[in-house]
MMTF fields as JSON, N, C-alpha, C and O atoms, coordinates in Angstrom:
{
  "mmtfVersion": "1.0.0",
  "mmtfProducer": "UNKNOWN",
  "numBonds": 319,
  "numAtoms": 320,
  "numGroups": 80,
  "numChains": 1,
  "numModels": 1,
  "chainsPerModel": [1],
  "groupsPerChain": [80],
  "chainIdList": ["A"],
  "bondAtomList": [4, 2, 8, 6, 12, 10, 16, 14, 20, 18, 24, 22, 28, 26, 32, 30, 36, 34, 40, 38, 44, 42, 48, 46, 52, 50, 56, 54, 60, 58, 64, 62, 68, 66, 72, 70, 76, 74, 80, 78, 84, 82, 88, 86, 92, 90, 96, 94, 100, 98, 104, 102, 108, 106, 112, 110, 116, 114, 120, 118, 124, 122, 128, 126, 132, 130, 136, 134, 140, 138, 144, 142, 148, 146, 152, 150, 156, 154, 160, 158, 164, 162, 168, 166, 172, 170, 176, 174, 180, 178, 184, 182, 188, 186, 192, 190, 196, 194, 200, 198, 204, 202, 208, 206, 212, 210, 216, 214, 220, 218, 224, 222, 228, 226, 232, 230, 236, 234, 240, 238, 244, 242, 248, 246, 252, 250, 256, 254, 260, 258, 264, 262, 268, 266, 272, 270, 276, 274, 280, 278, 284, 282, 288, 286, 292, 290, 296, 294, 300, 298, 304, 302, 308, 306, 312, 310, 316, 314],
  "bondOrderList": [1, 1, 1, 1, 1, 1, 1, 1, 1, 1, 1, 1, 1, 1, 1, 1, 1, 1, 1, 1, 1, 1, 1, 1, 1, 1, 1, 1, 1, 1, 1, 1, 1, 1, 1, 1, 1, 1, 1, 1, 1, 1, 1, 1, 1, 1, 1, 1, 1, 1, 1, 1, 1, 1, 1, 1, 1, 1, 1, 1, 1, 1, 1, 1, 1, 1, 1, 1, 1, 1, 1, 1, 1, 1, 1, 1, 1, 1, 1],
  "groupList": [{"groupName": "UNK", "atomNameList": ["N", "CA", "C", "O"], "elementList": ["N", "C", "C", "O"], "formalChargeList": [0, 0, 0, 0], "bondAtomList": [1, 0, 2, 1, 3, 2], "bondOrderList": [1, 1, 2], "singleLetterCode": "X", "chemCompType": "L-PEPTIDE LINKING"}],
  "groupTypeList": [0, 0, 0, 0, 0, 0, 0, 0, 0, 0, 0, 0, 0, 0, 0, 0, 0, 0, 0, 0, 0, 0, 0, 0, 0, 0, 0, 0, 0, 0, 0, 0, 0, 0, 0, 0, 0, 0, 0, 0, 0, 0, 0, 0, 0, 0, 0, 0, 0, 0, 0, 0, 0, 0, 0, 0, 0, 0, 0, 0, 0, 0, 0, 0, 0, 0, 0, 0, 0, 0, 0, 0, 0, 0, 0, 0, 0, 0, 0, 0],
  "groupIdList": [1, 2, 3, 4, 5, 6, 7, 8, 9, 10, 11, 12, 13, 14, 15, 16, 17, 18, 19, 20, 21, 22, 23, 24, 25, 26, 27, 28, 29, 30, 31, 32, 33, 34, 35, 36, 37, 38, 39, 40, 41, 42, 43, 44, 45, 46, 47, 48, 49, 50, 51, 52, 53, 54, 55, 56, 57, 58, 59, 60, 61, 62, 63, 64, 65, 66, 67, 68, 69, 70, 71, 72, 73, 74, 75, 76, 77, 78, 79, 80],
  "secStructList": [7, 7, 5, 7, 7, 6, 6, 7, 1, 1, 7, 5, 7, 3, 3, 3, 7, 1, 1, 7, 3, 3, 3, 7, 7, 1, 6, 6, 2, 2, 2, 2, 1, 1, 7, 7, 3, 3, 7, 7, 3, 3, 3, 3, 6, 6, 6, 6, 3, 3, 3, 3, 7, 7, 3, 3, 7, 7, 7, 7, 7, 7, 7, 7, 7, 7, 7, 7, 7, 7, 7, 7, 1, 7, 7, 7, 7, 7, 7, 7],
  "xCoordList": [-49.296, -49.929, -49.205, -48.751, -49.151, -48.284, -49.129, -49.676, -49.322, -50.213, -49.106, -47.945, -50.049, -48.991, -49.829, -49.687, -50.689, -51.614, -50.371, -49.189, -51.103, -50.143, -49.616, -48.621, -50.405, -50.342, -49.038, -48.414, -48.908, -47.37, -46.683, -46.908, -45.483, -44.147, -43.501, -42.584, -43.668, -42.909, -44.372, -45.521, -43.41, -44.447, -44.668, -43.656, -46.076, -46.454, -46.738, -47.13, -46.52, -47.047, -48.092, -48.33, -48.891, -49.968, -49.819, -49.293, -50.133, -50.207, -51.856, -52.602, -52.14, -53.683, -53.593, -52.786, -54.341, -54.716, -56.261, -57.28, -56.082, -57.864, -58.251, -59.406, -57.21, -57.721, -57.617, -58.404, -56.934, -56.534, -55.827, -55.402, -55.859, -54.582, -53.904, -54.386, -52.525, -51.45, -50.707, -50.888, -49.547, -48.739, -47.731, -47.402, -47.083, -45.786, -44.558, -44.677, -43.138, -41.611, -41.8, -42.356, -41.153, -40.748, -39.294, -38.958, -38.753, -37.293, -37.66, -36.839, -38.98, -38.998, -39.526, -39.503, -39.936, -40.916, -39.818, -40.474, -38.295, -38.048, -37.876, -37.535, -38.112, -38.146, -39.762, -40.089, -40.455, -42.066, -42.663, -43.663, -42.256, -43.3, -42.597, -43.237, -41.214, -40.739, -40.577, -39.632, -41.601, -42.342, -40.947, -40.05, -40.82, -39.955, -40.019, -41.13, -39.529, -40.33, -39.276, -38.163, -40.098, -39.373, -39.42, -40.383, -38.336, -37.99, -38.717, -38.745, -39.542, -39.786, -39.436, -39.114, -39.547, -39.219, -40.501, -41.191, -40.97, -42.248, -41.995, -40.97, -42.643, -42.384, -43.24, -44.264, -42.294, -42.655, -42.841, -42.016, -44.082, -44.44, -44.196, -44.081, -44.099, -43.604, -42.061, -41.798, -41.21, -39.699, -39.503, -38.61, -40.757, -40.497, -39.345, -38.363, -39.501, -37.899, -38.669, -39.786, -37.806, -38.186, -37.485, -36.27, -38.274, -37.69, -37.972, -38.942, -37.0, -36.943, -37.839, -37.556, -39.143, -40.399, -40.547, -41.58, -40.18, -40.796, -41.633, -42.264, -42.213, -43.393, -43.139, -42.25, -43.975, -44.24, -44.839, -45.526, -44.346, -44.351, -45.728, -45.928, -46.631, -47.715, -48.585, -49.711, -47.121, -47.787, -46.867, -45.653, -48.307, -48.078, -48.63, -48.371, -49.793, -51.092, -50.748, -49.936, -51.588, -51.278, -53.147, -54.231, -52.666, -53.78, -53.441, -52.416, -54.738, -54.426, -56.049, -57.236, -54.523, -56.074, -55.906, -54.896, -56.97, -57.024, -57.558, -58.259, -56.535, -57.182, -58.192, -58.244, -59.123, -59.705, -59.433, -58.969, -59.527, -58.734, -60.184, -61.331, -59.877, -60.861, -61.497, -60.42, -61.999, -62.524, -62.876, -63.718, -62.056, -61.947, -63.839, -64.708, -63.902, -65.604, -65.723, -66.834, -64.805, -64.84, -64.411, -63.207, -64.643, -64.187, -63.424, -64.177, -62.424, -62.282, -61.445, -60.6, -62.059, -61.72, -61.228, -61.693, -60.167, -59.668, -59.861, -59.614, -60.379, -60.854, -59.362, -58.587, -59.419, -58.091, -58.324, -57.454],
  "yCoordList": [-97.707, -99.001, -99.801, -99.337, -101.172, -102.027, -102.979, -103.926, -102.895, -103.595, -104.845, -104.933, -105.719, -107.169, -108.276, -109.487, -107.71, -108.323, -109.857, -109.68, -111.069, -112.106, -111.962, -112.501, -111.224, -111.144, -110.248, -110.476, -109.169, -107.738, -108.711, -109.921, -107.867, -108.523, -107.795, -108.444, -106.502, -105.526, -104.816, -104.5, -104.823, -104.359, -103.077, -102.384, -102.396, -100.818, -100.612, -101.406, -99.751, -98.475, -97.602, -97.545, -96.83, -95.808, -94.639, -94.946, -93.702, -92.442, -92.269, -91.879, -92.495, -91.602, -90.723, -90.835, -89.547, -88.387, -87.942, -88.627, -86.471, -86.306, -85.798, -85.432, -85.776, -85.296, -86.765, -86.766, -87.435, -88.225, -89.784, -89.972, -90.488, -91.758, -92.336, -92.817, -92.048, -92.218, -93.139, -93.949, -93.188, -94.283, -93.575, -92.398, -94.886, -93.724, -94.594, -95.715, -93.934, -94.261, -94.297, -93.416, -95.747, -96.028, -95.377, -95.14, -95.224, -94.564, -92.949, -92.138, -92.696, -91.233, -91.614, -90.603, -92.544, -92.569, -92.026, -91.72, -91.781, -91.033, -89.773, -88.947, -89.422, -87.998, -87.257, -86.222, -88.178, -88.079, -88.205, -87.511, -88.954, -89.871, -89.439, -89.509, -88.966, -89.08, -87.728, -87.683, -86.61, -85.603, -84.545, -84.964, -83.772, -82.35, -81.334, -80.905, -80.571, -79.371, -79.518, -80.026, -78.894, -78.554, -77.146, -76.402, -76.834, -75.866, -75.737, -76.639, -74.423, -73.905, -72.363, -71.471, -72.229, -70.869, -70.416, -71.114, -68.724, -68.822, -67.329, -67.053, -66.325, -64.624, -64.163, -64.442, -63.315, -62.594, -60.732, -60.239, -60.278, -59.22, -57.842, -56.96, -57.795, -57.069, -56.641, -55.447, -57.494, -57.336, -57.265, -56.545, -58.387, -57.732, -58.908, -58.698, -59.981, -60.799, -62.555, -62.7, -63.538, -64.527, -64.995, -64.875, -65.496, -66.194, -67.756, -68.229, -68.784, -69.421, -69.347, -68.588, -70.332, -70.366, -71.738, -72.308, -72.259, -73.345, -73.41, -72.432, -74.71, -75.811, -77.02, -77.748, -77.385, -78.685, -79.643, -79.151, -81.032, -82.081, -82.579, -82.561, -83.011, -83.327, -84.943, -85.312, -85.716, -87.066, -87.658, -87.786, -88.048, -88.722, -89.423, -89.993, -89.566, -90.599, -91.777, -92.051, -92.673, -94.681, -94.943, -94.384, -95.97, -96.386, -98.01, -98.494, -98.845, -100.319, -100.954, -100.754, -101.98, -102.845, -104.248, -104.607, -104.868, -106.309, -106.822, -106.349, -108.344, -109.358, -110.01, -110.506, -110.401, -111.436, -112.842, -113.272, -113.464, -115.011, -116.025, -115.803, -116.634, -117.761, -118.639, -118.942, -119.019, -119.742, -121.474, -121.758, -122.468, -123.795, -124.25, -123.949, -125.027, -125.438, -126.381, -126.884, -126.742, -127.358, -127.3, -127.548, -127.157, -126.96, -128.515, -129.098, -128.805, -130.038, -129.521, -128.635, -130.473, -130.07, -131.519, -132.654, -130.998, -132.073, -132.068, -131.172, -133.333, -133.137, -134.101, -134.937, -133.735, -134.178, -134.929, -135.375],
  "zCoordList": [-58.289, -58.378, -59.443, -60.489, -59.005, -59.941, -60.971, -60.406, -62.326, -63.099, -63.218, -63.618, -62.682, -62.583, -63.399, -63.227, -64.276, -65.079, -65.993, -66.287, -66.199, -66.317, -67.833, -68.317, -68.369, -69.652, -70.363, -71.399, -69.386, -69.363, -69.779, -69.766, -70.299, -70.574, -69.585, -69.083, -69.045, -68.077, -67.358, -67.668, -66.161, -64.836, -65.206, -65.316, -65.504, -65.473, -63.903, -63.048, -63.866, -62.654, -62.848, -64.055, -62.144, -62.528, -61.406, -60.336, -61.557, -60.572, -60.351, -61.249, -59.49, -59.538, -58.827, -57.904, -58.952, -58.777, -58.633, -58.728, -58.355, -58.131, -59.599, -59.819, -60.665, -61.721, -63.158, -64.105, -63.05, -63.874, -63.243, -62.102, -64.055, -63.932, -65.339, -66.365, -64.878, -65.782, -65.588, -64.679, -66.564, -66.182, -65.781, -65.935, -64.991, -63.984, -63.679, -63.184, -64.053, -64.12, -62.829, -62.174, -62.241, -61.171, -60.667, -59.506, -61.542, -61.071, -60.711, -60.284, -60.964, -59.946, -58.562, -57.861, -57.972, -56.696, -55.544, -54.548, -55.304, -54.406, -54.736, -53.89, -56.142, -56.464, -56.203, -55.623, -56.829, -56.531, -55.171, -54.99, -54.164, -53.055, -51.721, -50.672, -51.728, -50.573, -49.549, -48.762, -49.629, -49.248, -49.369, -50.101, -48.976, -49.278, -49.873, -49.561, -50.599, -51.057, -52.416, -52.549, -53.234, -54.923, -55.324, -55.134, -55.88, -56.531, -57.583, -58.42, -57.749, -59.53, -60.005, -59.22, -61.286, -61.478, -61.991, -62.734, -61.42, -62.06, -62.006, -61.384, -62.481, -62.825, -61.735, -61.111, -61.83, -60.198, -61.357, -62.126, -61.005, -61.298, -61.153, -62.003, -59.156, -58.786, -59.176, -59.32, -59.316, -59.412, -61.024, -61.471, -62.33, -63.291, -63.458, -64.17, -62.856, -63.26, -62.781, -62.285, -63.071, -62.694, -61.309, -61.152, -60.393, -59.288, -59.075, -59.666, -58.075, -57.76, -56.47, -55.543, -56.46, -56.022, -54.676, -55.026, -53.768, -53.152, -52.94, -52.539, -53.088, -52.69, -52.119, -52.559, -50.975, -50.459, -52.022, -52.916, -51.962, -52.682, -52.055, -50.84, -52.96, -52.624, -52.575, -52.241, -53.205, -53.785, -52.716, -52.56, -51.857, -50.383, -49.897, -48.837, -50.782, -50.01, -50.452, -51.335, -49.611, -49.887, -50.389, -50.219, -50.968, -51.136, -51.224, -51.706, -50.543, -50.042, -51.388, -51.646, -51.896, -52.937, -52.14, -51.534, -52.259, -52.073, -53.823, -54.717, -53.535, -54.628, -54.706, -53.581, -55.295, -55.419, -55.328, -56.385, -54.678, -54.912, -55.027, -54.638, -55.388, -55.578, -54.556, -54.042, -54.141, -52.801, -53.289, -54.141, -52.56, -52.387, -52.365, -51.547, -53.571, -53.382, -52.497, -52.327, -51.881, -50.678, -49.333, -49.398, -48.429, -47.404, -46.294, -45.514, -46.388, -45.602, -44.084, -43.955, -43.009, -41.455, -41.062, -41.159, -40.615, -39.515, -37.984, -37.177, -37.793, -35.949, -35.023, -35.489, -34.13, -33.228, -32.546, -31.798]
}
């Protein structure tokens, strides 16, 4: 989400989530948004060693805001 508040000097971003909302570097959104799977390293027990782990990328959902705009205290119609 883009905080385009008039007041910024620079456009923030936010991430929401089901746990939190942060602020968020636009120069990751094709590292972040653009679905595929990521590499991690995490200890593997059985073997006693660390391995290289995949996962599906999970930050995929949209979400749609509307503005508020102000409404004309007048209404004027032209007839033909």
């Amino acid at each position: 989400l883009l905080d385009n508040q008039q007041q910024c000097q620079q456009h923030r971003w936010y991430l929401f989530n089901d746990a939190e909302v942060k602020q968020f570097d636009p120069s990751q959104i094709a590292n972040e948004c653009f679905g595929g799977e990521i590499t991690s390293k995490g200890y593997d027990q059985g073997s006693d060693r660390f391995l290289d782990f995949q996962f599906e990328k999970t930050h995929s959902a949209y979400m749609l805001f509307y503005e508020r705009i102000d409404t004309p205290s007048t209404i004027t119609t032209t007839s033909n």
